[in-house]
C-alpha positions as CSV (number, residue, x, y, z in Angstrom):
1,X,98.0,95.4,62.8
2,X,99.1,97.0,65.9
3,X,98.2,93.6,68.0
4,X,100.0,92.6,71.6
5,X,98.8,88.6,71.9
6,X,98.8,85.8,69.6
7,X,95.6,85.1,68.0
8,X,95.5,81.7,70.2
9,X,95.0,84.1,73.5
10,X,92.3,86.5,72.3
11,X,90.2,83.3,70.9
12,X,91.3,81.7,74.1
13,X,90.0,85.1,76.1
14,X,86.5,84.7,73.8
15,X,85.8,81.2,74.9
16,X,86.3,81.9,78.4
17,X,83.7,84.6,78.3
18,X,81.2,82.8,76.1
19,X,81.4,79.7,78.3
20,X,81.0,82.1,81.3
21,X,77.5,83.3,79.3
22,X,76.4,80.1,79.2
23,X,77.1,79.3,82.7
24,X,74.9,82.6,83.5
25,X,72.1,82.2,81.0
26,X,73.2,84.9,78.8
27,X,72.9,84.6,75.0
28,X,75.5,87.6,74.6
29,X,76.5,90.4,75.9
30,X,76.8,93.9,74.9
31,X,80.0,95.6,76.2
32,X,80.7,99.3,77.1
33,X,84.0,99.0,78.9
34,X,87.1,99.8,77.0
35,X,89.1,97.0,79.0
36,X,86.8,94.2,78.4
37,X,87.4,95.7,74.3
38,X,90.7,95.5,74.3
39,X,90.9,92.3,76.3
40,X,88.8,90.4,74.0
41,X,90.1,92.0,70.7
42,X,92.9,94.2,70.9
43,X,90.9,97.2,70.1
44,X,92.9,100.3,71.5
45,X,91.0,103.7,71.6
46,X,90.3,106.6,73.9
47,X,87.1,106.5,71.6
48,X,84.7,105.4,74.5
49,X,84.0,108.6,75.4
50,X,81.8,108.5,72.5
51,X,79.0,105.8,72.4
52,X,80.2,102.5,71.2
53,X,79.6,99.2,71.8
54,X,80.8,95.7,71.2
55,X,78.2,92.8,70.5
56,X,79.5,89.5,71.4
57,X,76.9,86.6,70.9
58,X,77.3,83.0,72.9
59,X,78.4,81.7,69.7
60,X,81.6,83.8,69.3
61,X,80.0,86.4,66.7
62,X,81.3,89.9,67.3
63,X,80.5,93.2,65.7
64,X,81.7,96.7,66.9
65,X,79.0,99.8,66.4
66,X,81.6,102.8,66.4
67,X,81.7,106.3,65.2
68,X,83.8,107.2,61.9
69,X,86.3,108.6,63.6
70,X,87.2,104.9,65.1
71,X,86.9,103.1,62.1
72,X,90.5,102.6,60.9
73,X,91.7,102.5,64.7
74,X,89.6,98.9,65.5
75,X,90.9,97.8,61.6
76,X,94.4,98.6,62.5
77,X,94.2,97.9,66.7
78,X,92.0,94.5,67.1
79,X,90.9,91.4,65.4
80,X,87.6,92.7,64.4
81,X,86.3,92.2,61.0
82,X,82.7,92.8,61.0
83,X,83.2,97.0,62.2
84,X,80.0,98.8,61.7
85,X,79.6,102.5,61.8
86,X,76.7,105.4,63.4
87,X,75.9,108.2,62.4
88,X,76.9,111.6,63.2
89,X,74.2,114.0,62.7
90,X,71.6,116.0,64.2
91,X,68.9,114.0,66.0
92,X,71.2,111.0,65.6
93,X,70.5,108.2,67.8
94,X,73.3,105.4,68.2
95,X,70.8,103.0,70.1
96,X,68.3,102.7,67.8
97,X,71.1,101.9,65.2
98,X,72.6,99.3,68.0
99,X,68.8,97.6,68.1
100,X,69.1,97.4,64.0
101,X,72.4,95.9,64.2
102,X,71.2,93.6,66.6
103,X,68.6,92.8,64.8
104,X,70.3,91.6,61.9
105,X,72.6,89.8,63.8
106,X,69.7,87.6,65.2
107,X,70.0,88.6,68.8
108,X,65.9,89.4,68.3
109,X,64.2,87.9,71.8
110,X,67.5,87.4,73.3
111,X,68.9,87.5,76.6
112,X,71.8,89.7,76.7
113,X,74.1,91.1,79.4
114,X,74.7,94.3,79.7
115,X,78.4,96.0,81.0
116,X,76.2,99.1,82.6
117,X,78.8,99.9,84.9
118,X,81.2,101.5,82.4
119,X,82.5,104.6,81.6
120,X,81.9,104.2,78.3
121,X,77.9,104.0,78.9
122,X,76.1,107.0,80.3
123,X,73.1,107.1,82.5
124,X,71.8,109.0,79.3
125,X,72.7,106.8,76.7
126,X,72.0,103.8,79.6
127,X,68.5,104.9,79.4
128,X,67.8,104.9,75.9
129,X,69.5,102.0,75.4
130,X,66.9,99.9,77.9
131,X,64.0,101.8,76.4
132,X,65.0,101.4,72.2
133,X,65.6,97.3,73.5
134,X,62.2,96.9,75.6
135,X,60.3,94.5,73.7
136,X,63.0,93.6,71.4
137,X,65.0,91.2,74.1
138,X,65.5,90.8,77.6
139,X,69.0,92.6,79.3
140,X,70.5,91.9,82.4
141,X,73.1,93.5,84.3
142,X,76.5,91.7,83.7
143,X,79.4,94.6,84.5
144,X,81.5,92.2,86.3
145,X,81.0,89.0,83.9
146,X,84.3,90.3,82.0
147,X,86.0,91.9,84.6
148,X,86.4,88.8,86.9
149,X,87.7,87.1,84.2
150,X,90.2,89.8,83.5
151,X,91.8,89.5,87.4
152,X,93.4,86.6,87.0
153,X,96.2,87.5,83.6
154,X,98.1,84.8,81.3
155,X,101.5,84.3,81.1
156,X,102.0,87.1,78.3
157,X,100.1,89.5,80.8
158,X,102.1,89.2,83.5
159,X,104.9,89.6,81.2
160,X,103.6,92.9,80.8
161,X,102.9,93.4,84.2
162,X,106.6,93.1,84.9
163,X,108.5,95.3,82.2
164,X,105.6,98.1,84.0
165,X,107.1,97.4,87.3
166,X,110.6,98.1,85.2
167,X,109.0,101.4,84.1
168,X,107.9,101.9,87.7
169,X,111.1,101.7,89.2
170,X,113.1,103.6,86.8
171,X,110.6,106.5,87.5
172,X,111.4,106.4,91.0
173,X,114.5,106.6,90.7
174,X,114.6,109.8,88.1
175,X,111.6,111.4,91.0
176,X,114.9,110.8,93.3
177,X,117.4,112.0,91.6
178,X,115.6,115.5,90.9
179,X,114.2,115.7,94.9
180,X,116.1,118.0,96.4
181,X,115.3,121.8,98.3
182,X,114.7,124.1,95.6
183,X,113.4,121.7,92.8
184,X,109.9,122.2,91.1
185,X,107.5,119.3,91.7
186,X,107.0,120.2,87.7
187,X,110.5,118.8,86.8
188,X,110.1,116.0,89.0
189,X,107.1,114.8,87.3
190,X,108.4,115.3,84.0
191,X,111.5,113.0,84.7
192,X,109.2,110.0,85.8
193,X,107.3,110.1,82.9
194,X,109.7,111.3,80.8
195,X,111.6,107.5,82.0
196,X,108.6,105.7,81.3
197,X,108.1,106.8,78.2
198,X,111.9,106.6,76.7
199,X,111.2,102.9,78.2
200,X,108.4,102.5,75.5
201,X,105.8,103.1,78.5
202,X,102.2,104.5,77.8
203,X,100.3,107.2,79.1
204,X,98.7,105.9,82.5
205,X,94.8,105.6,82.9
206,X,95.0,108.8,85.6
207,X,97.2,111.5,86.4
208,X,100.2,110.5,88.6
209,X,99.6,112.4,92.3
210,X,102.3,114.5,93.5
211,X,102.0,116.8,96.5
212,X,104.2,118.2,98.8
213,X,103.9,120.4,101.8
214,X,100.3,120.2,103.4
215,X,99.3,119.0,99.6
216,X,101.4,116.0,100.3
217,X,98.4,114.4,102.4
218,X,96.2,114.5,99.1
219,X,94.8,111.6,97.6
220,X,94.2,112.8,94.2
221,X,95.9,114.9,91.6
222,X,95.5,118.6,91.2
223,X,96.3,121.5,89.1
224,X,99.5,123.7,90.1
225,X,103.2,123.2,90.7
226,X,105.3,123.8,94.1
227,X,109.3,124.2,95.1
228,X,110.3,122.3,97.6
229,X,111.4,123.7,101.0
230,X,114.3,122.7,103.5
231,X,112.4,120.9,105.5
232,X,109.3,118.9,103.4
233,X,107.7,116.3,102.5
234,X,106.6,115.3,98.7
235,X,104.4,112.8,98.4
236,X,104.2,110.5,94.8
237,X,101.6,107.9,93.1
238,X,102.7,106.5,89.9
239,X,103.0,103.8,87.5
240,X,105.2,102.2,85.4
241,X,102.6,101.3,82.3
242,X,103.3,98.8,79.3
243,X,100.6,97.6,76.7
244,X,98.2,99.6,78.9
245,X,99.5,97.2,82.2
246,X,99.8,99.1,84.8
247,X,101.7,98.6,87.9
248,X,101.1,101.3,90.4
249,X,103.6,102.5,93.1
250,X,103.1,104.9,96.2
251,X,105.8,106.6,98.4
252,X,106.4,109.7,100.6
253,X,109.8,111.0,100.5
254,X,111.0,113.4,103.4
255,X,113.0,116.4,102.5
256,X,115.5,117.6,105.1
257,X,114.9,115.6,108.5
258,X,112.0,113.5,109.0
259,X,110.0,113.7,112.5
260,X,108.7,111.8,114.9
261,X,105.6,111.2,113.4
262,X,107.0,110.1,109.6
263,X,109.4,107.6,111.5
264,X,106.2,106.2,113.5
265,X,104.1,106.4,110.6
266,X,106.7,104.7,108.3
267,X,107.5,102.2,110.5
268,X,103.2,101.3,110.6
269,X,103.0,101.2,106.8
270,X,106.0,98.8,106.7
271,X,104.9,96.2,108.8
272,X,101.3,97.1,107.5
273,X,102.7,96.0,103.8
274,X,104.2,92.9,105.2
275,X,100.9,92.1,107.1
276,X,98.9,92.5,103.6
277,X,101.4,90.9,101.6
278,X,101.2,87.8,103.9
279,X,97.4,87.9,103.1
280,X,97.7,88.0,99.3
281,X,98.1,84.4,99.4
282,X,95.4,81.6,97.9
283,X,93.5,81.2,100.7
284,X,92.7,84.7,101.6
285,X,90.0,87.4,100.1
286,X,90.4,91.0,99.3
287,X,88.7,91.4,102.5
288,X,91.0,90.1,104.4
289,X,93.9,91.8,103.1
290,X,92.5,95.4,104.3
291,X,91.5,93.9,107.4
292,X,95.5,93.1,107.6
293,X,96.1,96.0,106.6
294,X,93.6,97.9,109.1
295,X,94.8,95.9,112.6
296,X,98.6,96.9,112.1
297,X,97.4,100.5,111.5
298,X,94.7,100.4,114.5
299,X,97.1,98.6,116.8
300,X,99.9,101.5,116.3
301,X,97.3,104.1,117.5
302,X,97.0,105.5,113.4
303,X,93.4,104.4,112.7
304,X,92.0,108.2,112.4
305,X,94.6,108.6,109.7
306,X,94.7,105.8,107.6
307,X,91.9,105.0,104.8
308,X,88.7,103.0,104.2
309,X,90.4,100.4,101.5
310,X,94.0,99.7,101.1
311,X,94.8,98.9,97.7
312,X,93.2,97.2,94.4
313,X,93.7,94.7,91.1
314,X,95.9,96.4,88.3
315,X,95.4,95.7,84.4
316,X,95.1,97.0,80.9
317,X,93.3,100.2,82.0
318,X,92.2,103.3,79.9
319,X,91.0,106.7,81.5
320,X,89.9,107.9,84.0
321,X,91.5,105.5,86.4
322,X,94.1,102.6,86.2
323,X,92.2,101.1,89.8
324,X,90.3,98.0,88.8
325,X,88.3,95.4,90.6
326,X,88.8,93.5,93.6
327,X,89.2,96.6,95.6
328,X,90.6,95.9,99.1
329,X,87.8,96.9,101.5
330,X,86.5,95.2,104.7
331,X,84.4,91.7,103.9
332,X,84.9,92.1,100.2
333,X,85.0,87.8,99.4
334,X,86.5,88.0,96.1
335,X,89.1,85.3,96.3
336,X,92.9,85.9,95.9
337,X,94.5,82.8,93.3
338,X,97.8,83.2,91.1
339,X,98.7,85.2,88.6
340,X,96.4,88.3,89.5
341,X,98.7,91.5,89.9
342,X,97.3,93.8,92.9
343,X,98.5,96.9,94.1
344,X,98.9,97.5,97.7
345,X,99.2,101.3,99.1
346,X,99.5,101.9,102.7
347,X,98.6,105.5,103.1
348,X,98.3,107.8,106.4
349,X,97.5,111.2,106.7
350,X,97.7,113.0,110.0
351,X,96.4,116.1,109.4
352,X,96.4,117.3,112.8
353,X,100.5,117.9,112.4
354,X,100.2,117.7,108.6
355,X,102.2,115.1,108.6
356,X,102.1,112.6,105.5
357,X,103.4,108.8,104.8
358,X,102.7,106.1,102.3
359,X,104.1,103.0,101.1
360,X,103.0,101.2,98.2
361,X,103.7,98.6,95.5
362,X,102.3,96.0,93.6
363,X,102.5,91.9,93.2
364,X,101.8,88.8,91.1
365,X,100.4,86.6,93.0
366,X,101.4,83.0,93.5
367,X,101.1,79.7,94.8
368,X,102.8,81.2,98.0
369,X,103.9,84.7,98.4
370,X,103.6,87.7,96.0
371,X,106.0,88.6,93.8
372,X,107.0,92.2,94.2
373,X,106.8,94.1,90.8
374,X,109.8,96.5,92.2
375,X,113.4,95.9,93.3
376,X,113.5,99.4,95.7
377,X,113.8,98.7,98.9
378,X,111.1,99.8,101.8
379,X,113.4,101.9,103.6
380,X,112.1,105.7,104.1
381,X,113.6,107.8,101.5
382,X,115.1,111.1,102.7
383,X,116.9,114.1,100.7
């Protein structure tokens, strides 16, 4: 079996949830999102994009309803014994089969919580899931019942956590090494991963962003390659990912001689990332990290270029995105303690002089200050 934890952590991981049930009058939960599957069993699939769900009653009774397709990946990828297939064919309705498993799992007049905010649930399979249960039990919305447990990682996650801040920097430093005039943004994307994955890295949960020229104040990926002029700027978002741990990464790197403007605005992000590591303490909220974040940017006259949040908790994430909750947005209370790893990105984006900048790394937390998960220092990096 193709299992990353001792059996001790995922029945550890099971309690914690079930206890968590009981503390919020749930007598199970059915679960949608891939993380809280793979956190709670090991189960590793890109299979979600089908309808499947996990049924986890208060009593520690699991059962997985999956297509055919998935059926040898949960036996070979998670603890999970009792694996229970749908059907695909025409007029084929998963729901109705999830309501029959349910059923004869004795979760009849239940109270179960439901992980609706999920990628792996859609609005239409969402709605015939609440109308095949009305009458059969009572569901509540519980998308975050798992997920807040998942913040805060064991010693074996952060383990993980760290050897993906390895992967991170060696991709840096292979993104570095082929930045130059001349070279093809395709090359230079294809060394970082290429480093990640020689490192027995995964695939990340999104595309890595790289942009240079006016493209270099984009926030997302997109399709189509570039060469590098003299004088440019290329901008990267990556991450070094282990076990499906990501840590993520952010930095602008000047090509020929940096102006005004990328000195001013890399000399904001630093002290910005000091200001936010300084409020990743215990003691401090998400919320109060972007509003660090926010006043160093504001006080250096940047506040029309920077962003509405500044950075957000990392995990084992699957596709479409490797960002995961607490997000770091103004008066968001979740509450920083150890052992959480959160990603930090200062990013500005003047497009008035098309002028880009961004910082960005990520941190265990700690009784005191953050651990950096990378060993490169903040300096601005010009070719």
């Amino acid at each position: 079996m193709a299992l990353h934890f001792d059996p001790d952590e995922y029945n550890a991981r099971i309690k914690r949830v079930c206890t968590t049930m009981v503390d919020e009058g749930l007598d199970g939960m059915l679960i949608f999102q891939q993380e809280s599957m793979y956190y709670l069993t090991g189960y590793d699939t890109f299979g979600f994009c089908f309808f499947q769900c996990l049924y986890l009653s208060v009593d520690g009774t699991m059962a997985l309803l999956t297509r055919s397709a998935d059926y040898r990946q949960a036996q070979h990828t998670s603890t999970l014994t009792d694996i229970r297939i749908w059907t695909d064919e025409a007029g084929a309705s998963p729901v109705d089969q999830l309501k029959d498993m349910l059923q004869n799992l004795g979760a009849h007049n239940k109270n179960l919580g439901v992980e609706y905010n999920s990628y792996g649930l859609t609005a239409h399979y969402g709605k015939a899931l609440d109308y095949s249960l009305e009458g059969f039990c009572t569901t509540q919305d519980a998308s975050t019942l798992v997920t807040t447990i998942r913040a805060v990682k064991s010693v074996a996650e952060l383990a993980y956590a760290r050897r993906a801040g390895e992967l991170g920097d060696a991709a840096l430093s292979a993104a570095v090494d082929a930045t130059h005039a001349g070279a093809d943004e395709g090359d230079i994307l294809a060394a970082m991963h290429n480093e990640i994955f020689k490192g027995g890295g995964d695939y990340p949960a999104n595309e890595f962003i790289i942009g240079s020229g006016a493209d270099a104040l984009l926030c997302r990926y997109k399709s189509g390659r570039c060469k590098l002029d003299m004088q440019d700027q290329l901008t990267l978002e990556w991450a070094g990912v282990h076990r499906h741990y990501h840590a993520a990464f952010m930095r602008t790197i000047v090509i020929g001689q940096p102006n005004q403007q990328h000195l001013k605005m890399h000399a904001a992000a630093v002290e910005a990332l000091g200001a936010c590591e300084a409020a990743m303490t215990p003691g401090h909220n998400a919320g109060d990290v972007f509003s660090a974040h926010a006043q160093i940017m504001d006080k250096a006259g940047l506040k029309a270029h920077r962003l509405n949040a500044c950075g957000y908790s990392l995990g084992a994430k699957f596709t479409p995105s490797w960002m995961d909750a607490p997000m770091f947005y103004a008066n968001n209370d979740f509450e920083i303690v150890p052992n959480m790893v959160l990603f930090a990105h200062m990013i500005l984006m003047d497009s008035d002089t098309n002028t880009a900048m961004t910082l960005g790394r990520s941190y265990i937390t700690t009784d005191k200050n953050p651990e950096p998960l990378s060993t490169w220092p903040l300096d601005l990096i010009v070719k």
